[in-house]
C-alpha positions as CSV (number, residue, x, y, z in Angstrom):
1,X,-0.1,18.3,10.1
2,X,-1.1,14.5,10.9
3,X,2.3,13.6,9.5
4,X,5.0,11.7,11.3
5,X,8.2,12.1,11.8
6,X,8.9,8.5,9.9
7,X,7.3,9.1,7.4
8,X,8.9,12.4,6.3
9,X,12.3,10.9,7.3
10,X,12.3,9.1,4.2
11,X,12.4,9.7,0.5
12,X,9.2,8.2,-0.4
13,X,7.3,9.7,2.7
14,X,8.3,12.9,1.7
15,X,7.5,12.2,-2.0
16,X,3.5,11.1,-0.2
17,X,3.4,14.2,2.4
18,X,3.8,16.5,-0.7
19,X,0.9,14.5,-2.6
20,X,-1.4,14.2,0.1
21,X,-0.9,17.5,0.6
22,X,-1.9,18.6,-2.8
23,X,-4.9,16.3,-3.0
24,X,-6.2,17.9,0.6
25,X,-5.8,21.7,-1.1
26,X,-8.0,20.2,-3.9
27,X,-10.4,17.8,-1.6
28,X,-9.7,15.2,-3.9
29,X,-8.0,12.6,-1.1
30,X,-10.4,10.0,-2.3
31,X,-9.7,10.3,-5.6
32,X,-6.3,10.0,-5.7
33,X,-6.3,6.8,-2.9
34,X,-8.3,5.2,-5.6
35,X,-6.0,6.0,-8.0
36,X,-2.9,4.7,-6.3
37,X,-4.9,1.6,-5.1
38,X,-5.5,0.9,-9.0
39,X,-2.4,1.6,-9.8
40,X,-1.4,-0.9,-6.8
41,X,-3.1,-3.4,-8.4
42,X,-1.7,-2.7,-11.6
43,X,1.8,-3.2,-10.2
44,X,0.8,-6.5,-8.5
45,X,-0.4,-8.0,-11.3
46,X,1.6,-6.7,-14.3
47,X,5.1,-7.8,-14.3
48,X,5.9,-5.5,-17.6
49,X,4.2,-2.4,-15.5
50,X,6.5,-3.4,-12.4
51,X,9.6,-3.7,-15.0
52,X,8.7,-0.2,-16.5
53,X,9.1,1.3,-12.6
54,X,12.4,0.0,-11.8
55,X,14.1,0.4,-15.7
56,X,17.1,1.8,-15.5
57,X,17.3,1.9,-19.1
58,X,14.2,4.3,-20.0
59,X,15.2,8.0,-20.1
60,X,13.7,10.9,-18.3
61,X,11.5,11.9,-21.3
62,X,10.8,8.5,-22.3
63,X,9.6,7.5,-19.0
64,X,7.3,10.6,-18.6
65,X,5.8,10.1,-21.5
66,X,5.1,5.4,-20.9
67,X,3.6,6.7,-17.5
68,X,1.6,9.7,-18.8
69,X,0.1,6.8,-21.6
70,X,-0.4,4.1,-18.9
71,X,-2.1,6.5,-16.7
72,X,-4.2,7.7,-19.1
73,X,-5.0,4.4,-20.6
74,X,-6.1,3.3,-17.0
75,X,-8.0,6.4,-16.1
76,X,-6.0,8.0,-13.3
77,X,-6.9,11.3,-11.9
78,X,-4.9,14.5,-13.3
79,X,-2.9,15.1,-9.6
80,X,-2.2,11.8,-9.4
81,X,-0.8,11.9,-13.3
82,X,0.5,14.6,-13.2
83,X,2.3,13.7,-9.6
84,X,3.9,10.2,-12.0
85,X,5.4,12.7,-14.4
86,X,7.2,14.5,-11.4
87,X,8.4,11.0,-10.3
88,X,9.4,10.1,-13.8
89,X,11.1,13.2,-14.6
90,X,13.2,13.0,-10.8
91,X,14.0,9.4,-11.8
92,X,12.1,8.2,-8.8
93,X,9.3,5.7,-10.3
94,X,10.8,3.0,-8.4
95,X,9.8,4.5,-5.4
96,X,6.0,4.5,-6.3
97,X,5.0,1.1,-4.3
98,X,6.7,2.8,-1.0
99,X,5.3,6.5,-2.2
100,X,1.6,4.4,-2.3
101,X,2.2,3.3,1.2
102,X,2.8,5.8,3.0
103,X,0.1,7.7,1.5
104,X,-2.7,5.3,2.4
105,X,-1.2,5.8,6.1
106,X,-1.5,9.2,5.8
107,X,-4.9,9.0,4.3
108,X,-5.9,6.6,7.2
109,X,-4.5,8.9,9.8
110,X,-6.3,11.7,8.4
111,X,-9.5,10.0,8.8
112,X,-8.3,8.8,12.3
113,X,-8.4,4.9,11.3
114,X,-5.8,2.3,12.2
115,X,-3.9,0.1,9.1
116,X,-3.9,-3.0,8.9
117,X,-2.3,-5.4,6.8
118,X,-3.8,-8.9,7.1
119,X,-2.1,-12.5,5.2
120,X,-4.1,-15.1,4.8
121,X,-3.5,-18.1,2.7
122,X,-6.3,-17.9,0.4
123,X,-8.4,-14.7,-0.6
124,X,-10.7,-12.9,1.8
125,X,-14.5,-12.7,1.2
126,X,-15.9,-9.0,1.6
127,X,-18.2,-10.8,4.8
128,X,-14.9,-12.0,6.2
129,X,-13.0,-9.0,6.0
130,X,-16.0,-6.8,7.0
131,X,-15.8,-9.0,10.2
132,X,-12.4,-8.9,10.6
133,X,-12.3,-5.3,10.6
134,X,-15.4,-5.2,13.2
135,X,-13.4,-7.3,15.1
136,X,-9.9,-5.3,14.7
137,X,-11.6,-2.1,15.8
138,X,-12.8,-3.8,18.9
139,X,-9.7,-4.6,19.5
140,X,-7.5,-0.9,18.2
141,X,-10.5,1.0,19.9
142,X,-11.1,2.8,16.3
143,X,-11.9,2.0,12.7
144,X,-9.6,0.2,10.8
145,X,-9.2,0.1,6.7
146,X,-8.0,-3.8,6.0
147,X,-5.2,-4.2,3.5
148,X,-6.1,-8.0,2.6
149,X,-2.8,-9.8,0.9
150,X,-2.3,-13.7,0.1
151,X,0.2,-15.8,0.7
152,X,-0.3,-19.6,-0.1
153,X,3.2,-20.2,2.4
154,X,1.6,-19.6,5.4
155,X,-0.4,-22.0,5.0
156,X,-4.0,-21.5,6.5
157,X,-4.8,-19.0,9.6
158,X,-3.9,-15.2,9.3
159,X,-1.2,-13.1,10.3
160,X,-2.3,-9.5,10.9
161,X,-0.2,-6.2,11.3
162,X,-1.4,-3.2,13.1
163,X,1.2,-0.6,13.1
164,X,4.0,-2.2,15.0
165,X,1.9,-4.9,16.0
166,X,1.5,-8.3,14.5
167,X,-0.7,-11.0,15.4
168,X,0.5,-14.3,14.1
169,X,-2.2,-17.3,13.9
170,X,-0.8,-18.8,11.0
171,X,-0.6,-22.6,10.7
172,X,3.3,-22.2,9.4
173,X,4.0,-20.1,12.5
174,X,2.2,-22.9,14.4
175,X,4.5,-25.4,12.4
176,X,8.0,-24.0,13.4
177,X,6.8,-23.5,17.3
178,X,5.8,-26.9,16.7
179,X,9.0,-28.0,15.4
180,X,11.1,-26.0,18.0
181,X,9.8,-27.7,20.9
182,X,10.1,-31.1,19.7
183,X,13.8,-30.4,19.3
184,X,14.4,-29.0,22.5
């Protein structure tokens, strides 16, 4: 299996493994990754979604039944439903963003790309992130699938993460350095 170790450790990596592992038996990896990147998106930019995740309030039954409606509503796969009713019914939902994680590692392992998360102050044009990842493969020695986030507090420049590297370019970074040495 092209598992690790860290990511079976924990509760959410093991909650992926056995996901990724169904969607293999049925060759339908693709299909759930765009599912989980929708639903991604979903939790990004819905703050009711996010809220329905974490409630503590919402029973078993009643949560099985909001996520089976949502999913539906949005057009999610049946593993990939059908794999939010286990979560709901375990009382695990709030685990989903970590779950969707390590599953698009796995995925990108699978496929024998390197991750990477890149943060850049404003959004990223496909062109830009098409040459980023041209460039980041250059650099990794194999293809690399770009996570692009924003964060307007950086400032301007990028900060990239590879694994357990990170490249830090941004002008806040650049700031603080700045700021250090002017003190010291």
């Amino acid at each position: 299996m092209e598992t690790t170790g860290g990511i079976q450790a924990s509760l959410s990596g093991r909650y992926a493994v056995a996901l990724f592992d169904l969607a293999r038996d049925a060759q339908s990896l693709d299909t759930v990754a765009e599912s989980l990147a929708a639903i991604k998106a979903a939790l990004a930019e819905s703050a009711d979604f996010k809220g329905l995740i974490n409630s503590p309030v919402l029973s078993r039954e009643a949560a099985g039944k909001t996520i089976a409606a949502v999913a539906s509503a949005m057009g999610i796969d049946g593993l990939t439903t059908k794999f939010l009713g286990v979560l709901a019914g375990n009382r695990r939902l709030g685990q989903l963003p970590a779950v969707i994680r390590a599953y698009e590692t796995l995925l990108s392992n699978h496929k024998g790309e390197a991750r990477a998360e890149v943060t850049s102050a404003h959004p990223l044009t496909k062109t830009q992130i098409s040459a980023l990842a041209k460039s980041l493969k250059a650099r990794a020695g194999r293809d690399v699938a770009v996570e692009a986030k924003v964060d307007p507090a950086i400032l301007g420049g990028l900060v990239v993460k590879i694994g357990s590297q990170m490249i830090d370019s941004s002008i806040r970074t650049r700031l603080n350095s700045l700021a250090l040495a002017m003190k010291g």
